[in-house]
C-alpha positions as CSV (number, residue, x, y, z in Angstrom):
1,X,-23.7,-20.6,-1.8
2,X,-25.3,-22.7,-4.9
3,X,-25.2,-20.7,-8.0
4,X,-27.2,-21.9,-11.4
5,X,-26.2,-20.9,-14.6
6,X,-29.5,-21.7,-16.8
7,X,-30.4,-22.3,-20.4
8,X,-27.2,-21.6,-21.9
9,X,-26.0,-23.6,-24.9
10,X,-22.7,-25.7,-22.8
11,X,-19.9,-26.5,-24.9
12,X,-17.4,-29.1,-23.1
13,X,-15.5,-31.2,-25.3
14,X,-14.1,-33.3,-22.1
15,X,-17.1,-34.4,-21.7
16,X,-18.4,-34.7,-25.6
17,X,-21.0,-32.3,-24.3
18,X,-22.7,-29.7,-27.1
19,X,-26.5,-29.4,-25.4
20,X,-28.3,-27.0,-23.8
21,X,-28.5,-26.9,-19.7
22,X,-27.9,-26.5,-16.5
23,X,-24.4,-25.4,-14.5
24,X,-24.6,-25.6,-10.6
25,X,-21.5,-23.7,-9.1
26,X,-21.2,-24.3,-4.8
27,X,-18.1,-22.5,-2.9
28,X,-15.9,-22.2,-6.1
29,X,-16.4,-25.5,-7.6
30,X,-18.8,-26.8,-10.4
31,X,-21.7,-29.6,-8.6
32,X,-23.5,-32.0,-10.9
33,X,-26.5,-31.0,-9.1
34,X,-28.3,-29.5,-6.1
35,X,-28.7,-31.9,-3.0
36,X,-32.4,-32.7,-1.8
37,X,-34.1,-29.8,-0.5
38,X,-31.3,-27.3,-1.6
39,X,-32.2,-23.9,-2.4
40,X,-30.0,-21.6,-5.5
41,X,-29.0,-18.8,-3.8
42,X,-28.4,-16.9,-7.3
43,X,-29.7,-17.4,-11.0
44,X,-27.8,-16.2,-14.1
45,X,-29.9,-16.4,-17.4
46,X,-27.9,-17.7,-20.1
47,X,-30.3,-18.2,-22.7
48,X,-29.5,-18.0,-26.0
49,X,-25.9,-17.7,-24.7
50,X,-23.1,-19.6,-25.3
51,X,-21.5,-21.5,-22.2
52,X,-17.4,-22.4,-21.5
53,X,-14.9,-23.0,-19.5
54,X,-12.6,-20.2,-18.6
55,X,-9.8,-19.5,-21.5
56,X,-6.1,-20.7,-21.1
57,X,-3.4,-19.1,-22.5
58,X,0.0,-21.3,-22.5
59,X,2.6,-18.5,-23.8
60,X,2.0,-14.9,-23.1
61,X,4.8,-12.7,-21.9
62,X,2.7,-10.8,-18.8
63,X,5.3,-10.4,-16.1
64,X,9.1,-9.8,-15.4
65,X,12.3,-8.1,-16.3
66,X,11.9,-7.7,-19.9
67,X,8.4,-6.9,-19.6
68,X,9.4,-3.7,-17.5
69,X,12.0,-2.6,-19.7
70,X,10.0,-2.9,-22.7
71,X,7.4,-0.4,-20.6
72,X,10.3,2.1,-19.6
73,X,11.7,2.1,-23.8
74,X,8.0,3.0,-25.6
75,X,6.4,4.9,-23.6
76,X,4.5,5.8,-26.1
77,X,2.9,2.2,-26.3
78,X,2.2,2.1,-22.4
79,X,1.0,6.2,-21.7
80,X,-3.0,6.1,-22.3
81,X,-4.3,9.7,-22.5
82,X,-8.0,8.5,-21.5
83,X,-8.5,7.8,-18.3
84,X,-8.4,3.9,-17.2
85,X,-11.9,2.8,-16.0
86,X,-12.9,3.3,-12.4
87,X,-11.2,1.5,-9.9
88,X,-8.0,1.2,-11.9
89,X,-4.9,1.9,-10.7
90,X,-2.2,3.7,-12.7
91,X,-4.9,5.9,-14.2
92,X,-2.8,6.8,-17.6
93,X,-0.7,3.5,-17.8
94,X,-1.4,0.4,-20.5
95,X,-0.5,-2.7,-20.1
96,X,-0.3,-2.5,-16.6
97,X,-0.4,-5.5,-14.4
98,X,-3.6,-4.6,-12.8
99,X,-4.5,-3.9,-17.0
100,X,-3.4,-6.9,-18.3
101,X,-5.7,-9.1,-15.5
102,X,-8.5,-7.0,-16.3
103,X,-8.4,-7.1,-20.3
104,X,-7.5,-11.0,-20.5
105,X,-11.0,-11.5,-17.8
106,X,-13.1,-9.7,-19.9
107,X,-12.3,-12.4,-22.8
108,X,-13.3,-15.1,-20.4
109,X,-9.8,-15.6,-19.6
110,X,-9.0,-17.3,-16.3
111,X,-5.5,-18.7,-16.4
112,X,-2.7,-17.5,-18.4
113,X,1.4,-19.1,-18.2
114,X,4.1,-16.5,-18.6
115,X,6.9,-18.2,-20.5
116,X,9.7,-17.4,-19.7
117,X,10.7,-17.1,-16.2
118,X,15.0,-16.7,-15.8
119,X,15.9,-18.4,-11.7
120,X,17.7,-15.1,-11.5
121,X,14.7,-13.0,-11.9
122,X,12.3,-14.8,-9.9
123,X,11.5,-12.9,-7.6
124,X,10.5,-9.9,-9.6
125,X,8.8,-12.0,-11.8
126,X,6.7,-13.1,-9.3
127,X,5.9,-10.0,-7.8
128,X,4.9,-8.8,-10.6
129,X,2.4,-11.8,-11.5
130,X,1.0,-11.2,-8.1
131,X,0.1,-7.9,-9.0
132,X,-2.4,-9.1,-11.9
133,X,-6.2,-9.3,-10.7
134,X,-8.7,-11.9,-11.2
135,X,-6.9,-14.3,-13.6
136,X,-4.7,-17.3,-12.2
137,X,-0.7,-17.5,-13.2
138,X,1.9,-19.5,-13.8
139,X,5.4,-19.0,-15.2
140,X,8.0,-21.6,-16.9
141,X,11.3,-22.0,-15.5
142,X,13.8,-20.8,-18.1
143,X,16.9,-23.7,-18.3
144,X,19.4,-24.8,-20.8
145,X,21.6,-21.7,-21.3
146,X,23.0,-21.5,-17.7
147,X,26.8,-22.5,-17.1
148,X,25.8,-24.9,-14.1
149,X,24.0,-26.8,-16.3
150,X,26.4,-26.8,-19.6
151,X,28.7,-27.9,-17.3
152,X,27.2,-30.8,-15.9
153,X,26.5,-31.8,-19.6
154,X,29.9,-31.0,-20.8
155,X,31.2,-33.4,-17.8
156,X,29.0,-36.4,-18.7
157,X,28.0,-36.2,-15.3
158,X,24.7,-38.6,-14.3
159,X,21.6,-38.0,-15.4
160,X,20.3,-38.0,-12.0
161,X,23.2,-34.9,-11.7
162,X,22.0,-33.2,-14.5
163,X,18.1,-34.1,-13.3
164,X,18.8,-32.6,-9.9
165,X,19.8,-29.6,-11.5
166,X,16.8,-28.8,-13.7
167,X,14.6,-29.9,-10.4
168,X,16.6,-27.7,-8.2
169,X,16.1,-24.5,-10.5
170,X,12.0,-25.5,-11.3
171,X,11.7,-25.5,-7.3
172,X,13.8,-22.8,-6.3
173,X,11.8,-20.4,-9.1
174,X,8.7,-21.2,-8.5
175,X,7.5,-22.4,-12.1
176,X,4.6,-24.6,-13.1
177,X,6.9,-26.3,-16.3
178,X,10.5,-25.8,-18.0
179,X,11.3,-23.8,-20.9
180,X,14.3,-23.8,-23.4
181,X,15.5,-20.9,-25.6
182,X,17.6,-21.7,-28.9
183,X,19.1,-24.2,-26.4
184,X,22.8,-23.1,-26.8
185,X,22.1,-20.1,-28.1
186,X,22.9,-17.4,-25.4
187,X,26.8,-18.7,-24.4
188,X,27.2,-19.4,-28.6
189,X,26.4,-15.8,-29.1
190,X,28.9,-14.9,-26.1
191,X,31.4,-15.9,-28.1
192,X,31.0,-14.2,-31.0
193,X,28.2,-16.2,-33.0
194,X,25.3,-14.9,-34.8
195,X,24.1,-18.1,-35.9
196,X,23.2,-21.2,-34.2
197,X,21.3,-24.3,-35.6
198,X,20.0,-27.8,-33.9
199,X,23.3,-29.6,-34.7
200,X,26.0,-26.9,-33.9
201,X,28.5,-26.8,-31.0
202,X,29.1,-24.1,-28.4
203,X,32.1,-22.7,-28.0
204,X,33.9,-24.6,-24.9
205,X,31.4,-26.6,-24.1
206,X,31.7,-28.9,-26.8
207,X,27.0,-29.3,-26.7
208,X,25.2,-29.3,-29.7
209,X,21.7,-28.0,-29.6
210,X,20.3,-31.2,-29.6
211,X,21.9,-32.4,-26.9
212,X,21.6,-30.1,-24.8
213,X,17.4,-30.4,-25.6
214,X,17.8,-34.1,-24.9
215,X,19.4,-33.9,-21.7
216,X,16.1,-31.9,-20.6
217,X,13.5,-33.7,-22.3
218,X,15.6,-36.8,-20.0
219,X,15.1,-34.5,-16.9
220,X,11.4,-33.0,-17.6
221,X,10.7,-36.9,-17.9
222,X,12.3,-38.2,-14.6
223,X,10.9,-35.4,-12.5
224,X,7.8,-35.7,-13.8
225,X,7.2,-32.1,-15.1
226,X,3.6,-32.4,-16.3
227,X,4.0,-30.0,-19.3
228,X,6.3,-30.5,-21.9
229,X,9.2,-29.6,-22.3
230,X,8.4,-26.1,-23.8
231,X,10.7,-25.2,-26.5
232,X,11.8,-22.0,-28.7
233,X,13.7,-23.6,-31.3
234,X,16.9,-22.1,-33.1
235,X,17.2,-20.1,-36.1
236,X,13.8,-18.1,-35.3
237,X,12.5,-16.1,-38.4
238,X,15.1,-17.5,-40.5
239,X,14.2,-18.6,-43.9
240,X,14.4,-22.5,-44.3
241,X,13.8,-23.1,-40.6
242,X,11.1,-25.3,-41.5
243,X,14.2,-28.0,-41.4
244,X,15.0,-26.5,-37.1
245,X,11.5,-27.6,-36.9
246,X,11.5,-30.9,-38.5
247,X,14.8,-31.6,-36.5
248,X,13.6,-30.7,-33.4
249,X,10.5,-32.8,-33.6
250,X,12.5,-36.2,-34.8
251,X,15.2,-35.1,-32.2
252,X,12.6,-35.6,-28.9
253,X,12.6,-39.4,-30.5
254,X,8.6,-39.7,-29.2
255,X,8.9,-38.1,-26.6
256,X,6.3,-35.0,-25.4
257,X,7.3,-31.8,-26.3
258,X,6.3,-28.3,-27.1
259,X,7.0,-26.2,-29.6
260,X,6.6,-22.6,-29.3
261,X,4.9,-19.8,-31.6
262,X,6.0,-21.8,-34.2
263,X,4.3,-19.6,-37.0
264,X,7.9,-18.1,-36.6
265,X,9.6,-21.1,-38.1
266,X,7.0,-21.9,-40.8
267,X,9.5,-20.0,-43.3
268,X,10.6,-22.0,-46.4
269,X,13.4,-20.2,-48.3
270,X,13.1,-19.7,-52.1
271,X,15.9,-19.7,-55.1
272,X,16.1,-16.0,-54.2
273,X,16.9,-15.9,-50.2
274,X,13.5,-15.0,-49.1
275,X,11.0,-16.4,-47.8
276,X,7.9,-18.2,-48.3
277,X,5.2,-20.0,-46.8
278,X,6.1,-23.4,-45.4
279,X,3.0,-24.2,-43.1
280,X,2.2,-27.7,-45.3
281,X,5.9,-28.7,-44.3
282,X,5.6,-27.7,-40.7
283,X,1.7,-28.9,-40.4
284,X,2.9,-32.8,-42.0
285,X,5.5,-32.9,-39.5
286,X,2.9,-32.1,-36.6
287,X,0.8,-34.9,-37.7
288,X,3.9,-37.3,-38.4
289,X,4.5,-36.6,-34.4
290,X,1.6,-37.2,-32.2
291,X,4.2,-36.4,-29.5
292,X,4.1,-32.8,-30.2
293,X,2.1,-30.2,-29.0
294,X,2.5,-26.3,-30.5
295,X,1.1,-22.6,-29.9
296,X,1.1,-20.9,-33.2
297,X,2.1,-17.0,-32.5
298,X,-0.3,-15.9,-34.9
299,X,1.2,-12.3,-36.0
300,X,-1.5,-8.9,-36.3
301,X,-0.9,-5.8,-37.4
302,X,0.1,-2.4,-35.7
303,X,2.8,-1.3,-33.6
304,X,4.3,-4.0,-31.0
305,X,7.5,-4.5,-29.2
306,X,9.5,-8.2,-29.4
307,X,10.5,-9.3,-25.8
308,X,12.7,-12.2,-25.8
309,X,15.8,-13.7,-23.8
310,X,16.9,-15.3,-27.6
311,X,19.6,-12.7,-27.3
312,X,21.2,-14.0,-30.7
313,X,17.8,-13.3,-32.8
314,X,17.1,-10.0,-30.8
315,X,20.4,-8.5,-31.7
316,X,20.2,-9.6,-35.3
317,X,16.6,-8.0,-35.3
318,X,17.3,-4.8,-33.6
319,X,18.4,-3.4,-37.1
320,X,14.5,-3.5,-38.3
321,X,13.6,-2.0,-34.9
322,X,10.6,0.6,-35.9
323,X,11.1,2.8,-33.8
324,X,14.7,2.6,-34.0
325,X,15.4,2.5,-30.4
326,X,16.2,-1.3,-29.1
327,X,17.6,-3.1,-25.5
328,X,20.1,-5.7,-25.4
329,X,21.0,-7.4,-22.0
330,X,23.7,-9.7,-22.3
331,X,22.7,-11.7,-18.6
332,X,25.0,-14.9,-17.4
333,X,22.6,-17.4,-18.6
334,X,19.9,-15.6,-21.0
335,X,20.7,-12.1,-21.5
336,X,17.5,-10.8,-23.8
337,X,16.4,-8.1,-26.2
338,X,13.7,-5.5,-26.6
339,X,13.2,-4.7,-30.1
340,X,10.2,-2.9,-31.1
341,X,8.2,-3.6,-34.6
342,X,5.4,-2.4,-36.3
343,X,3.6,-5.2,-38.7
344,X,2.3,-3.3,-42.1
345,X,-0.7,-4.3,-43.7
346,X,1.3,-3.1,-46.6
347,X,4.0,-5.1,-46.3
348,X,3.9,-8.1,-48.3
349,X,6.9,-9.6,-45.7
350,X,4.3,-8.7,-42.4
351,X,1.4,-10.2,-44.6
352,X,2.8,-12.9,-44.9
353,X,3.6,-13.3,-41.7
354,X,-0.4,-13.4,-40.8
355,X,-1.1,-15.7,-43.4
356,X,1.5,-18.0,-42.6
357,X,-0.1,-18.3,-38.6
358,X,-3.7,-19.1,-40.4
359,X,-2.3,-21.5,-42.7
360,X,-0.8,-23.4,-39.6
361,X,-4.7,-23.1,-37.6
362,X,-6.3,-24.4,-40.5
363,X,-4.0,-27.0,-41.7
364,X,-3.7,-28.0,-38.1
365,X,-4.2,-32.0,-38.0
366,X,-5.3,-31.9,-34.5
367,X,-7.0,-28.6,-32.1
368,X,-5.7,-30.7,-29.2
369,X,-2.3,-30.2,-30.4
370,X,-2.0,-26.6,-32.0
371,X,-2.8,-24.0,-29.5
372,X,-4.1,-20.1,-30.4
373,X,-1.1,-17.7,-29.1
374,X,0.2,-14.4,-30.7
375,X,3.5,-14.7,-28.6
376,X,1.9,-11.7,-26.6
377,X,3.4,-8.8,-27.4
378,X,5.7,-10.5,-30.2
379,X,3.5,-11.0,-32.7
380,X,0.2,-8.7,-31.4
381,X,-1.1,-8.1,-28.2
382,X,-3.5,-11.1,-26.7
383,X,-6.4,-8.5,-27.0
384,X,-6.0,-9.8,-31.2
385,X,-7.4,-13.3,-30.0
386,X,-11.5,-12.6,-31.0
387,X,-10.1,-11.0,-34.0
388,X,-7.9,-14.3,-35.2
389,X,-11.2,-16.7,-33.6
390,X,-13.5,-14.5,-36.2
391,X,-11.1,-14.9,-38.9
392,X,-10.8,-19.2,-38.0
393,X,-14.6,-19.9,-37.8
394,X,-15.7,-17.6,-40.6
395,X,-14.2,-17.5,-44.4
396,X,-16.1,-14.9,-45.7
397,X,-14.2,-13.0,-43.2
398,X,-11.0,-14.1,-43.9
399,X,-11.5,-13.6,-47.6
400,X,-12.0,-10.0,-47.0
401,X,-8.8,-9.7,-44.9
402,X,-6.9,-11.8,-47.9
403,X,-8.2,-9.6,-51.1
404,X,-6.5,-7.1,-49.4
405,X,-3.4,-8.8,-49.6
406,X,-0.1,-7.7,-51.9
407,X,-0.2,-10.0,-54.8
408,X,3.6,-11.1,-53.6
409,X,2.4,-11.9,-50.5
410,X,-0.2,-14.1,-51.6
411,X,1.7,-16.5,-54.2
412,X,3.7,-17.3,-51.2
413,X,1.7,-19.1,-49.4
414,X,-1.6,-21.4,-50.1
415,X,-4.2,-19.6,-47.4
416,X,-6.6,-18.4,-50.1
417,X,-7.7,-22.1,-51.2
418,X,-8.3,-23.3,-47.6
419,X,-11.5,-23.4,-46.6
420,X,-12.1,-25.0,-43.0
421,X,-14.3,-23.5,-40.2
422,X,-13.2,-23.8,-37.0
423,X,-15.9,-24.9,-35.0
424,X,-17.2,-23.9,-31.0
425,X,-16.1,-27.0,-30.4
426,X,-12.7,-26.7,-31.7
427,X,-12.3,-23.3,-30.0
428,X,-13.5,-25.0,-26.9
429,X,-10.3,-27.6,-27.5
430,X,-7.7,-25.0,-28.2
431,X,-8.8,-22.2,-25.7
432,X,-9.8,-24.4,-22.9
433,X,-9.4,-28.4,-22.8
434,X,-5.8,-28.8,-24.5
435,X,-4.2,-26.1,-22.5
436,X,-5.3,-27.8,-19.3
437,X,-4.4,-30.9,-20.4
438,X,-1.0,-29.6,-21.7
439,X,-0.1,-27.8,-18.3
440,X,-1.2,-30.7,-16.1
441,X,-4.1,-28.7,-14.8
442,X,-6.9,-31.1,-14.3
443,X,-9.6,-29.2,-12.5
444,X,-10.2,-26.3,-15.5
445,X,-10.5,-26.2,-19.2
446,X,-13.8,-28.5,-18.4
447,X,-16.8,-28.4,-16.6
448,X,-17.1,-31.7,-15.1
449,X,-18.2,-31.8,-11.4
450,X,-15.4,-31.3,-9.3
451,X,-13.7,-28.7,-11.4
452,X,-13.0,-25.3,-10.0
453,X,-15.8,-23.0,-11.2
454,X,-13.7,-20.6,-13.8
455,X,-16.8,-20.2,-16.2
456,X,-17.4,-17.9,-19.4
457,X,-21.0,-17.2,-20.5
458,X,-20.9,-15.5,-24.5
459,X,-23.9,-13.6,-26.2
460,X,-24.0,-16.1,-29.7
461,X,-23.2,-13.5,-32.3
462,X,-22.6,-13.7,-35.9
463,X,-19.5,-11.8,-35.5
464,X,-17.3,-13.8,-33.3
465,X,-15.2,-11.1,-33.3
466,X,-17.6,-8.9,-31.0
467,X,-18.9,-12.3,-29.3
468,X,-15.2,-13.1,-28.3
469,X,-13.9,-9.8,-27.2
470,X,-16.4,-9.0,-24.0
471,X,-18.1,-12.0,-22.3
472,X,-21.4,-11.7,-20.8
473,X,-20.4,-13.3,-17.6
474,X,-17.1,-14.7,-16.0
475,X,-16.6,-16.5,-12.8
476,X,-13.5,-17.0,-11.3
477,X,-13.7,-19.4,-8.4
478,X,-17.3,-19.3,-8.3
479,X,-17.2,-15.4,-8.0
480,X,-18.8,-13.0,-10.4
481,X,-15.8,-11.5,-12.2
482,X,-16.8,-9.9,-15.8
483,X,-20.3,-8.5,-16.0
484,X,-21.5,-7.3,-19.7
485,X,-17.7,-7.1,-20.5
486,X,-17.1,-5.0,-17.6
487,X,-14.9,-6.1,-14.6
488,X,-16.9,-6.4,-11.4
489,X,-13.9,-5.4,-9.0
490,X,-10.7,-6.7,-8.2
491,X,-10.1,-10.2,-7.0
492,X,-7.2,-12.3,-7.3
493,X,-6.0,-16.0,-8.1
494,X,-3.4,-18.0,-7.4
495,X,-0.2,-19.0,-9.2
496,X,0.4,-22.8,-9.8
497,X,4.0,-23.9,-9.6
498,X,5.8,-27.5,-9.0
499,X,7.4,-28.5,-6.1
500,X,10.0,-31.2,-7.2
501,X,12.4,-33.0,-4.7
502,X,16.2,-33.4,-5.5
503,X,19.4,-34.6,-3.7
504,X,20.2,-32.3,-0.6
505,X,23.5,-32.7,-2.0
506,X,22.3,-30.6,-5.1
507,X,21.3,-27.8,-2.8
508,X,25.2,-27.7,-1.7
509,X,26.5,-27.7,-4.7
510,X,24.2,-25.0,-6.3
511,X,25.0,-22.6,-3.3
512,X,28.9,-23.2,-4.0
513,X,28.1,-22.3,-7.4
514,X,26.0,-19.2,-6.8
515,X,28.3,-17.7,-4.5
516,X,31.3,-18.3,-6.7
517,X,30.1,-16.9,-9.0
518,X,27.9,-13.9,-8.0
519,X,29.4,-13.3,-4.1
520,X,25.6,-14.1,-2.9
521,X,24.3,-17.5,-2.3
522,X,20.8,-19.4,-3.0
523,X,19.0,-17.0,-1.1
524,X,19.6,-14.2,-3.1
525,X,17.7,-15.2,-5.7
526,X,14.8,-17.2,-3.6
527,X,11.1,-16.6,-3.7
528,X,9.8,-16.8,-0.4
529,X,6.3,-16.2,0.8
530,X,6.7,-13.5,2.7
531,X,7.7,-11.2,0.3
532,X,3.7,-11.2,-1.2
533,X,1.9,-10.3,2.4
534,X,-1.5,-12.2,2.6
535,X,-3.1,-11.5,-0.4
536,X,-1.3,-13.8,-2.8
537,X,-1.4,-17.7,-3.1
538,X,0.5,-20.6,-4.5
539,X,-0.7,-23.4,-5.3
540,X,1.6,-26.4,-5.8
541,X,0.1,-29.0,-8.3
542,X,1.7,-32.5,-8.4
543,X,4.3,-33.9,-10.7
544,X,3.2,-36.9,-12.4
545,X,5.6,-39.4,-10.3
């Protein structure tokens, strides 16, 4: 089946294309053009209309074990007294699976990475991403924390040890890249820390932070792990952990890496104790390291709930918990908190906070390396994104958000004098080409012949806002998915992991381990196919070597 989208106005920074035209779509995948004597089969007008690749998110917490507690502690954020549209499953739920596909599709959405994805929870994780429709997944393994591991480190055994290891947990898990939280963090806390930064030892193990961050960025790098090593640094929210951030970046020594909603480390600490804006600090250091790639976690107001396996920052946060209900799980490697939060617009501490993720967008030296994130649900829920787009390409907007501002608020921070545009080229970069190229992805964020045919199609409106928040038209695959902001029906994707190889002898020592430890071996925590029937998919994409 040829499909033509016509007329639109195509915006493809791969390809240094900004030009009204044509799009040819045959069984799923973008053509440069029909063959001789080939007839479209179906015409989509998209004149006057804006056309992209699908939208990437790198960092949005969608699926597993946190994710369910958070549903069963607030209720009250996940009970909808409306009825869901027709079709939907779960008639009085939010932020359902089947919810969560649907909403991020109607953005233009096509891919989005869960990031944090413990080898203990797999299975459920998986499951769960299965469950969304329409969009395609992926999940980061979660290492760095986990006794195996600390002990290999501890032990000086080889690299290639230590790189088994990491491969063995990426394969067994099913992830697409690795992830690190406040690397040390969770066994520091176990033994009766509350604070941890880059340079301090855990108890019995004798690791610093930064070591224990080398030894991955050393295994991401010999097993070829396409992403970066994806990385949620210490001292999160803490005033003056603008110096974690600067550490962290020298510490991968030019290496690629990936800092995560880092709008939560852009705190400078005054005379006082408190805090202030340090996105120049944090923004400087980004352009003194070409080797590092961040999502900002861009914070919105209303109610929310923070999900996190940082167990140490989640129980030192619980005591703001709004409501004051919260969930600590103390696990073997990560543990993890719910706390719930609601950011104030009158709060000068929660404005702040806002300002502080714009500052970092529009001080950004580089939209290939600063990617649009609100943490989803730590900072807002991903349905904020057309809201912070209008806010980034239009100033007259965002001086209307900023004179409502407390005057404490802004003297912290410098947002006020900055006046950049983001461009639909830029948004193109950080929504669609950058996270591709971050993840490794190589057929989407473009549309160059060849690539799969995950296409939004945007009415050009004045308020981005509006434009942003229901597309005209999405296909996924090829397939008409969104229709005048309105899903079509429910199809699925696929989730993208790695399939790594490692020494058989790892395999061994990993089931000695598990079963010493737990009573169960390897296969108790495996994701096999057959556990998803014949409707879900993997697709394994190559590491680099």
């Amino acid at each position: 089946m040829l499909i033509r989208l016509a007329g639109g106005r195509v915006i493809d920074p791969v390809q240094g294309l900004d030009a009204v035209g044509d799009i040819y779509v045959r069984d799923g995948r973008i053509v440069a053009a029909p063959e001789p004597g080939e007839a479209v089969d179906e015409t989509h007008d998209c004149r006057s209309r804006i056309v992209m690749a699908g939208a990437i998110d790198v960092h949005s917490h969608i699926a597993g074990g946190n994710v369910t507690l958070a549903r069963l502690l607030l209720p009250e954020l996940h009970v909808n007294e409306a009825p869901s549209p027709d079709g939907m499953p779960f008639a009085h739920a939010r932020w359902s699976s089947w919810e969560i596909g649907r909403l991020y599709a109607e953005m233009g959405f096509t891919t989005v990475i869960e990031p944090a994805l413990a080898p203990t929870h797999a299975l459920q994780t998986h499951l769960e991403l299965a469950d969304l429709p329409v969009i395609d997944k992926g999940a980061l393994t979660v290492v760095g924390n986990d006794d195996l591991l600390l002990k290999l480190l501890r032990e000086r055994e080889s690299r290639d040890a230590v790189r088994d290891a990491v491969a063995h947990a990426l394969a067994a898990s099913r992830g697409l890249g690795l992830k690190v939280i406040n690397a040390g963090g969770a066994p520091a806390f176990k033994s009766n820390l509350r604070s941890f930064s880059f340079d301090d030892e855990v108890p019995h193990y004798g690791l610093t932070s930064r070591r224990i961050v080398t030894g991955l960025l050393d295994a991401a790098a010999e097993i070829g792990v396409p992403h970066p090593l994806h990385v949620h640094c210490n001292n999160l929210g803490v005033p003056g952990a603008t110096e974690t951030v600067r550490a962290t970046m020298a510490g991968a020594e030019g290496r690629p890496i990936h800092l995560a909603h880092i709008q939560f480390y852009a705190y400078e600490e005054d005379p006082a104790g408190l805090f202030r804006s340090g996105a120049e600090a944090v923004a400087a250091a980004l352009a003194a390291h070409p080797n590092v790639s961040v999502d900002v976690g861009q914070v919105m107001f209303g109610p929310t709930v923070t999900i996190s396996l940082d167990i140490m920052k989640q129980y030192s946060g619980h005591a703001h918990a709004s409501p004051k209900k919260w969930a600590l799980v103390d696990g073997d490697a990560e543990g993890g908190g719910i706390v719930p939060i609601d950011y104030r617009a009158k709060s000068w501490v929660n404005q702040l906070q806002w300002a502080i993720g714009l500052e970092l967008f529009l001080l950004s030296p580089d939209p290939w390396r600063c990617l649009m994130t609100t943490d989803h649900p730590n900072g807002g829920p991903f349905t904020s994104y057309p809201e912070i787009l209008h806010l980034l390409m239009d100033r007259g907007e965002r001086a209307r958000w900023i004179a409502r501002m407390p005057e404490e608020a802004k003297r912290r921070c410098g947002l006020a004098a900055l006046e950049r545009e983001y461009t639909l080229d830029e948004v193109a970069i950080m929504t669609r080409a950058a996270p591709a190229r971050l993840l490794g992805l190589a057929d989407r964020g473009h549309l160059k012949p060849g690539a799969v045919a995950d296409i939004a199609v945007y009415d050009d409106l004045a308020d981005r806002a509006a434009m942003f928040r229901a597309a005209r038209l999405v296909l996924k695959d090829g397939r008409v998915a969104v229709r005048d902001g309105r899903c079509t029906g429910w199809i699925f994707g696929r989730t993208h992991t790695l399939k790594p190889g490692y020494d058989a002898a790892m395999t061994r020592e990993v089931e000695t381990y598990l079963t010493d430890r737990y009573g169960v071996g390897a296969k108790a925590f495996a994701v096999p196919d057959d556990a998803f029937g014949e409707r879900h998919v993997f697709k394994v994409e190559p590491c680099s070597h």
